[in-house]
Backbone bond lengths (Angstrom), bond angles and torsions (degrees), N, CA, C in turn:
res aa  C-N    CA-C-N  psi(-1)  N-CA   C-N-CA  omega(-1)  CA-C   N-CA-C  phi
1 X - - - 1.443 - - 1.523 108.40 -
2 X 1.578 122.84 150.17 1.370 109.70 172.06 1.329 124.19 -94.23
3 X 1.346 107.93 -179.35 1.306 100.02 -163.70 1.474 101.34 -102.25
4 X 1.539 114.57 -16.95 1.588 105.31 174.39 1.414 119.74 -80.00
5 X 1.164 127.11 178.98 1.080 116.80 -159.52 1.641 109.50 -106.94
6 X 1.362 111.87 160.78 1.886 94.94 -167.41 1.999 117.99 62.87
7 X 1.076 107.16 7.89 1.316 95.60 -142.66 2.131 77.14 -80.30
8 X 1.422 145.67 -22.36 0.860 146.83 -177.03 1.772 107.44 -67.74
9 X 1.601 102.81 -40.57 1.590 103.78 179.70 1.443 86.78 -61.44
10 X 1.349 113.53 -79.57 1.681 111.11 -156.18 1.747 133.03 -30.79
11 X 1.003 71.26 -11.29 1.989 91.76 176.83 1.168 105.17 -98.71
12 X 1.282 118.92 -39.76 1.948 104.11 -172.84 1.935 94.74 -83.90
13 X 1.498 135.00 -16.24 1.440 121.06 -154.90 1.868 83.05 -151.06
14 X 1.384 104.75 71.44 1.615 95.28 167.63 1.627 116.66 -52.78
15 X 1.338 119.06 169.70 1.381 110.27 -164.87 2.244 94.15 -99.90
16 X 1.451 95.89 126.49 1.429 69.29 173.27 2.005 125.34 -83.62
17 X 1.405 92.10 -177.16 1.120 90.77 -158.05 1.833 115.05 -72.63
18 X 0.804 105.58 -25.15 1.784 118.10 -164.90 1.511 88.60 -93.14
19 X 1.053 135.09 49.92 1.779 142.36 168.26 1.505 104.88 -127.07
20 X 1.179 146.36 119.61 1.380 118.15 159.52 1.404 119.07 -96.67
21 X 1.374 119.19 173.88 1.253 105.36 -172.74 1.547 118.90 -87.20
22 X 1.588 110.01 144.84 0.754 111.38 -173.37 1.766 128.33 118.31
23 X 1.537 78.65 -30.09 1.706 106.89 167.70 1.435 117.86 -86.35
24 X 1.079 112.11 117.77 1.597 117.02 176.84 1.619 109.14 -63.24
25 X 1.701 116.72 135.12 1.398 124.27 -152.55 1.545 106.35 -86.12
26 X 1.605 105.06 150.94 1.419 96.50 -175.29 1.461 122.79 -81.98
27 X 1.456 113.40 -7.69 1.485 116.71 -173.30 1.820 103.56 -87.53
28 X 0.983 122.27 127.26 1.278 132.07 171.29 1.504 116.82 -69.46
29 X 1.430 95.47 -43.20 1.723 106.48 171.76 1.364 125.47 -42.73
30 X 1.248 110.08 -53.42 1.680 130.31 -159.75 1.797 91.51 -80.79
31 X 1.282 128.79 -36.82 1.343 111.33 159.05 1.509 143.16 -83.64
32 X 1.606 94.93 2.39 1.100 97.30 158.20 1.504 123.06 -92.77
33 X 1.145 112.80 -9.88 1.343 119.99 -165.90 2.069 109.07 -92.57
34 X 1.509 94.00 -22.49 1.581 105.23 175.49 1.333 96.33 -76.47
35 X 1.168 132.06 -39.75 1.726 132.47 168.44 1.334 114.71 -67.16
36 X 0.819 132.49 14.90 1.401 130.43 177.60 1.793 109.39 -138.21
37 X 1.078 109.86 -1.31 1.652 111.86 -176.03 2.011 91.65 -142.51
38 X 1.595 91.80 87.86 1.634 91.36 167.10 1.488 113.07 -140.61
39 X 1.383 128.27 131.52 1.146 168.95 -109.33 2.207 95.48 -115.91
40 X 1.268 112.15 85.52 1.071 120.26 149.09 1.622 142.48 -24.12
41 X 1.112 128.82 49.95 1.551 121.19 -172.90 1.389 103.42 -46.78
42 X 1.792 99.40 133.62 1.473 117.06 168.47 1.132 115.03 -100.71
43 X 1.646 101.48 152.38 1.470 94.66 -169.00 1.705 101.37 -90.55
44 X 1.569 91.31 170.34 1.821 96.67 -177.04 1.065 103.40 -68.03
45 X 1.703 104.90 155.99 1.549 123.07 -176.09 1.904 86.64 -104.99
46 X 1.862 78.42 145.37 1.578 99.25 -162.61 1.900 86.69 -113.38
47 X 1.185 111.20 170.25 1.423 126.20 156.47 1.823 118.82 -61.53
48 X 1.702 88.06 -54.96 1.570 97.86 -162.29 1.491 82.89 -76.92
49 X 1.472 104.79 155.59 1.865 139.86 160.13 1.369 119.95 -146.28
50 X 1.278 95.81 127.43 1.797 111.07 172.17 1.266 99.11 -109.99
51 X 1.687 73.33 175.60 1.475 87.00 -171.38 1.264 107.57 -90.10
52 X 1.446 145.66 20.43 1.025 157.66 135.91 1.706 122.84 -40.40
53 X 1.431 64.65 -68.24 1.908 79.74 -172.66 1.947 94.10 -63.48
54 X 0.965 133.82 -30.11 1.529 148.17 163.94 1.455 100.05 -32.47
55 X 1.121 113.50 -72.69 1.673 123.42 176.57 1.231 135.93 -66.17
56 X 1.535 95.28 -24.21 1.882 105.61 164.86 1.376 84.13 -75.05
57 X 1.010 139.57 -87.14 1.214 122.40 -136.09 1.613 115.50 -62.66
58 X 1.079 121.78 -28.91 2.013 116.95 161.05 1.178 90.47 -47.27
59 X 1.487 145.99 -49.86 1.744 133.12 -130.48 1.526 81.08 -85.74
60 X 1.527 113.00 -67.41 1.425 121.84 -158.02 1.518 113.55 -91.82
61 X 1.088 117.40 128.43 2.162 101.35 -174.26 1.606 63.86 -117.80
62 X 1.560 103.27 177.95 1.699 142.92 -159.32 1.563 81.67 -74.85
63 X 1.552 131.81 -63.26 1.355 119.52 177.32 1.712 135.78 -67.79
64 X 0.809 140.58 -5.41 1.076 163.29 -173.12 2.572 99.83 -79.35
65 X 1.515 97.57 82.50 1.118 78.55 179.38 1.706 137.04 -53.29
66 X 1.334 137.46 130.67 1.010 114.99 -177.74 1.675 126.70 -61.90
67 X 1.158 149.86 140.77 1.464 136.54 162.35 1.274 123.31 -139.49
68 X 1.601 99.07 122.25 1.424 111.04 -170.96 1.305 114.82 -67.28
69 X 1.899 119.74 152.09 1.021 117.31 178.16 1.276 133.55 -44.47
70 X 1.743 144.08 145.54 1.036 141.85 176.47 1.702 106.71 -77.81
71 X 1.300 107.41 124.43 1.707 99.16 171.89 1.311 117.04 -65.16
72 X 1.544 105.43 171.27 1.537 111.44 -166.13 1.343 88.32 -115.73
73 X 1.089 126.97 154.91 1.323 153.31 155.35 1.486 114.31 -60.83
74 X 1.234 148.07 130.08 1.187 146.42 158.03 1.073 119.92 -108.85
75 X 1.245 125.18 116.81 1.501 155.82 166.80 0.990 128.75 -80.04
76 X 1.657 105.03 97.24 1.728 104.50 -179.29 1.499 89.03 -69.20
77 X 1.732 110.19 155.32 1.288 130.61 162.96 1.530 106.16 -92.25
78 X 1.033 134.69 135.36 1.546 114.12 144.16 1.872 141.67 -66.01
79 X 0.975 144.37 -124.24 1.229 108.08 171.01 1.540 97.50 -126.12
80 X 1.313 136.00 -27.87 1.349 124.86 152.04 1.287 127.50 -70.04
81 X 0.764 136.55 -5.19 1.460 143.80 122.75 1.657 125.97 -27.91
82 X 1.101 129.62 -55.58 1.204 174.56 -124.32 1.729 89.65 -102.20
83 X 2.030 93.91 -75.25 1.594 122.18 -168.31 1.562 100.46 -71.36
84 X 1.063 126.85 -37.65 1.665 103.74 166.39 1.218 133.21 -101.31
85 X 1.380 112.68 23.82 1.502 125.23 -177.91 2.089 79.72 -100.58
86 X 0.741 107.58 -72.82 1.862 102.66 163.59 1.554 120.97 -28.82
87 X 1.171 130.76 -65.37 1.114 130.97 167.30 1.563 133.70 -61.17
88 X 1.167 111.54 -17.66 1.767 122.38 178.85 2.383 82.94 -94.38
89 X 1.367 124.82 -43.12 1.152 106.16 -167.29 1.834 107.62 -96.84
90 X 1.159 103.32 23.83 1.077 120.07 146.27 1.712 156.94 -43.34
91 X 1.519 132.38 83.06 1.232 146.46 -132.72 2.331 110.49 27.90
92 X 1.103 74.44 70.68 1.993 88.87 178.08 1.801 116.08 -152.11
93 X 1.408 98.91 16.79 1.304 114.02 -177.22 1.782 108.83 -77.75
94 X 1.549 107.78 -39.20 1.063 87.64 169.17 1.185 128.28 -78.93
95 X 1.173 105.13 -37.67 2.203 106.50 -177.06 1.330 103.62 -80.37
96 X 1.414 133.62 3.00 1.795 123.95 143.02 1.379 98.31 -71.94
97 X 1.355 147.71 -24.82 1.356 138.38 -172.46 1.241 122.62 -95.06
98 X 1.621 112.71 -7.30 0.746 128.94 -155.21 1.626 89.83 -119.19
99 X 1.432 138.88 4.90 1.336 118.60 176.66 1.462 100.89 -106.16
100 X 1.483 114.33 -167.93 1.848 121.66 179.52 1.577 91.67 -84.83
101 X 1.107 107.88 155.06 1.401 131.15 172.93 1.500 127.67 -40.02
102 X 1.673 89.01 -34.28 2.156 87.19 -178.34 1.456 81.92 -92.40
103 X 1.141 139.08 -78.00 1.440 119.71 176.57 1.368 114.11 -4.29
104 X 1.202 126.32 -67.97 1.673 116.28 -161.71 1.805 90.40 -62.61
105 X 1.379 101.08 -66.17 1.726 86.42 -165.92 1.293 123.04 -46.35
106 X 1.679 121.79 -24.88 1.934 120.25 172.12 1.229 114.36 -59.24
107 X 1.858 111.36 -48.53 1.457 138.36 156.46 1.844 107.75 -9.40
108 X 1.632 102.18 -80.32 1.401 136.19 -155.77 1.936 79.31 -55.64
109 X 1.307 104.63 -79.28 1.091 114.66 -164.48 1.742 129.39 -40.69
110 X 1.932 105.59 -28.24 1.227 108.86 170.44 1.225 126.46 -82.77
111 X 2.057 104.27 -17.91 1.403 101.17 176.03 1.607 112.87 -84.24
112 X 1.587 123.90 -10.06 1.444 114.52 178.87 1.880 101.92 -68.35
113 X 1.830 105.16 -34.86 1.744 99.30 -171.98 1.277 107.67 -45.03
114 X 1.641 106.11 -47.84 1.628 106.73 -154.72 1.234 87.98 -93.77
115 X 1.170 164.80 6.75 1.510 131.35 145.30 1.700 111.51 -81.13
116 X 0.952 114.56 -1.47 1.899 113.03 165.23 1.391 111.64 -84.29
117 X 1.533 101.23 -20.11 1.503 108.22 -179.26 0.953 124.26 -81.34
118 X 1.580 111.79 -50.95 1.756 128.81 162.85 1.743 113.18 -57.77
119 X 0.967 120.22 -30.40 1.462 132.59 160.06 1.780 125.63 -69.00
120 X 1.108 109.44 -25.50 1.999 116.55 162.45 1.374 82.34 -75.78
121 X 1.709 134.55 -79.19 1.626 148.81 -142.71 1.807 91.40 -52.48
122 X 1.017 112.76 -34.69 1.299 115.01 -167.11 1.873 118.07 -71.00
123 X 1.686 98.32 -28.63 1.196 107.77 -167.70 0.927 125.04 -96.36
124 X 1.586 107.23 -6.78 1.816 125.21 165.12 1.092 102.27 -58.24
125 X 1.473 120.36 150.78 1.631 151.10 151.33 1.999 93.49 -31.80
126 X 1.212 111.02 -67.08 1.469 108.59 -165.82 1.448 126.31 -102.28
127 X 1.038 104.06 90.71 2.195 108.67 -170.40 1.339 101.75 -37.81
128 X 1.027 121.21 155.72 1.643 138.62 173.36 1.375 88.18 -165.99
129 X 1.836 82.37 102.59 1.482 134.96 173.28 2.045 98.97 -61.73
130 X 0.996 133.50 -75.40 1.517 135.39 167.49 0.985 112.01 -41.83
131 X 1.309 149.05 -45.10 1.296 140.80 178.31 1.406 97.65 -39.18
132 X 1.694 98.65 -87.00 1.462 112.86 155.43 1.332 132.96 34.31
133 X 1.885 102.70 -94.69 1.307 131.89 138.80 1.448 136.60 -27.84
134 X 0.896 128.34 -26.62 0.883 156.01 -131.01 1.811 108.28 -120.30
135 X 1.548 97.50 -75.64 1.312 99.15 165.09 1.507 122.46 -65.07
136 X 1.267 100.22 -36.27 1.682 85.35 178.09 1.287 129.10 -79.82
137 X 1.392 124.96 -19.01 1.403 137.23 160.17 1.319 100.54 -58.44
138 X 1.395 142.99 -63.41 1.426 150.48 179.50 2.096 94.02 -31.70
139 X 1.148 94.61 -54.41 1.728 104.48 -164.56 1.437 97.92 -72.56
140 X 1.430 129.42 -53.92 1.480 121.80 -172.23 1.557 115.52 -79.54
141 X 1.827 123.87 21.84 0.962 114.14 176.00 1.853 100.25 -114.95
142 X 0.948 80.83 37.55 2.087 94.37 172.93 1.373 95.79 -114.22
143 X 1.354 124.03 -19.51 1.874 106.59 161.18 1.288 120.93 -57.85
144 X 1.131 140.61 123.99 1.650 161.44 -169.03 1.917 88.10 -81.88
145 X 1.851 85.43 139.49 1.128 88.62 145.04 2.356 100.88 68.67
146 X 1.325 120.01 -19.83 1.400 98.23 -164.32 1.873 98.73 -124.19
147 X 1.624 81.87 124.27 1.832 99.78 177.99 1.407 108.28 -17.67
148 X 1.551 119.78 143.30 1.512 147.28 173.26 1.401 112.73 -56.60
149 X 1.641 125.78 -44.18 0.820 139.74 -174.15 1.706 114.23 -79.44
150 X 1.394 106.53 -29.85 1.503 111.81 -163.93 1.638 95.23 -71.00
151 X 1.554 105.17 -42.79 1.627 123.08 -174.54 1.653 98.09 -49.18
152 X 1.863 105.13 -76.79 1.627 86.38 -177.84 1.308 140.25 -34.38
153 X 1.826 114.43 -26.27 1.424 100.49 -142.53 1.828 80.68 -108.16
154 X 0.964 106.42 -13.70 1.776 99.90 176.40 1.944 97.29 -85.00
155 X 1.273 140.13 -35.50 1.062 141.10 172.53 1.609 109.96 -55.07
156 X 1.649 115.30 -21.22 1.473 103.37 -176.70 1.702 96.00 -102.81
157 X 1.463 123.59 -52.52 1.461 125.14 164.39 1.600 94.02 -21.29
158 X 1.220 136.72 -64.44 2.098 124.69 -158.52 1.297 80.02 -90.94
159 X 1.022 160.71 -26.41 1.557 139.14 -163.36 2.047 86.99 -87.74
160 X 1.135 125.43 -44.45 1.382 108.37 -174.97 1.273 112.67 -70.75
161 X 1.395 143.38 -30.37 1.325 156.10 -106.01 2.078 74.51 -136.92
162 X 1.164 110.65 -76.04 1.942 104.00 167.74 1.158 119.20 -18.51
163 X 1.417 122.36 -62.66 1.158 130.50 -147.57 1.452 100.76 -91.67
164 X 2.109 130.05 -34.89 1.427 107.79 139.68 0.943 121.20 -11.54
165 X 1.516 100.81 -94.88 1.479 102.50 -157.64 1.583 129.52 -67.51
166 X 1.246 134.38 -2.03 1.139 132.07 118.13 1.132 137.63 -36.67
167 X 1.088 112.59 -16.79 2.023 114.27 -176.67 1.421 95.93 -98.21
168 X 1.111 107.68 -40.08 1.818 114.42 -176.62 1.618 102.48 -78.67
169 X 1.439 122.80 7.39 1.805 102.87 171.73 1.189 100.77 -126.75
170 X 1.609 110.17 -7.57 1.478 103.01 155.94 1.662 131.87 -85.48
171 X 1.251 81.60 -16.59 2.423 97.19 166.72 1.452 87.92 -63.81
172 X 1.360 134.34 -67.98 1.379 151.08 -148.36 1.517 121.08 -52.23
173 X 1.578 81.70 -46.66 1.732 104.21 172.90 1.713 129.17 -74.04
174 X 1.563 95.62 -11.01 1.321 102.58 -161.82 1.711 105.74 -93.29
């Protein structure tokens, strides 16, 4: 490897001659192409090996780009927010545990829609109790396999149990 610096670009993209330095180049290409062909430093080879370093290297080979984790977003809840994200996941722990895996994650995913949903419905001036209803029955009929009836009557139990605690953060608020 050299010791100057660039000295690997300068070999794959000699500089042409009718550029001087200092002047930004007229081909667009040739800098895109130095961005797209860049040169990996390896690390030094040691004596000692574990069996660590054994397993990085199955995980990671020299091609295999590395990519760092994507951050997560953190979401303050507010606190009714909070109280019906509790109450919609409310005695369903087992029959979420109880489905196959992409199920739970379609599951997971329909109950975050409808609690953003029940959470706008919530923030109107005028509750609409069926809406309500509505969505969450829509959401608890992705359980496999569990009676029509059991769905409604637990869909109105969290649709009443919502609308508590909504009445009580609007006493609260006032």
């Amino acid at each position: 490897m050299s010791t100057e610096p660039f000295g690997k670009l300068k070999e794959i993209l000699p500089t042409p001659a009718s550029v001087e330095v200092g002047q930004p180049p007229q081909e667009t290409q040739e800098i895109q192409e130095a961005q797209e062909v860049r040169e990996v430093p390896e690390a030094p080879e040691t004596n000692e090996s574990t069996e660590s370093d054994a397993v990085a290297g199955e995980i990671l080979s020299s091609t295999d780009p590395v990519v760092a984790p994507a951050p997560v977003a953190i979401v303050k809840k507010d606190r009714l927010t909070r109280e019906v994200e509790a109450i919609l996941e409310d005695d369903l722990t087992d029959l979420y545990l109880s489905m196959p895996a992409d199920k739970q994650l379609l599951f997971r995913q329909k109950g975050e829609e409808t609690l953003s949903k029940i959470r706008v419905l919530l923030s109107q001036t005028k509750l609409n109790a069926k809406k309500i209803f509505d969505l969450i029955a829509e959401w608890l009929k992705m359980i496999p396999g569990v009676n029509r009836f059991f769905l409604e009557q637990e869909a109105k139990i969290k649709t009443d149990k919502i609308l508590l605690v909504t009445e009580e953060e609007r006493k609260e608020s006032l």
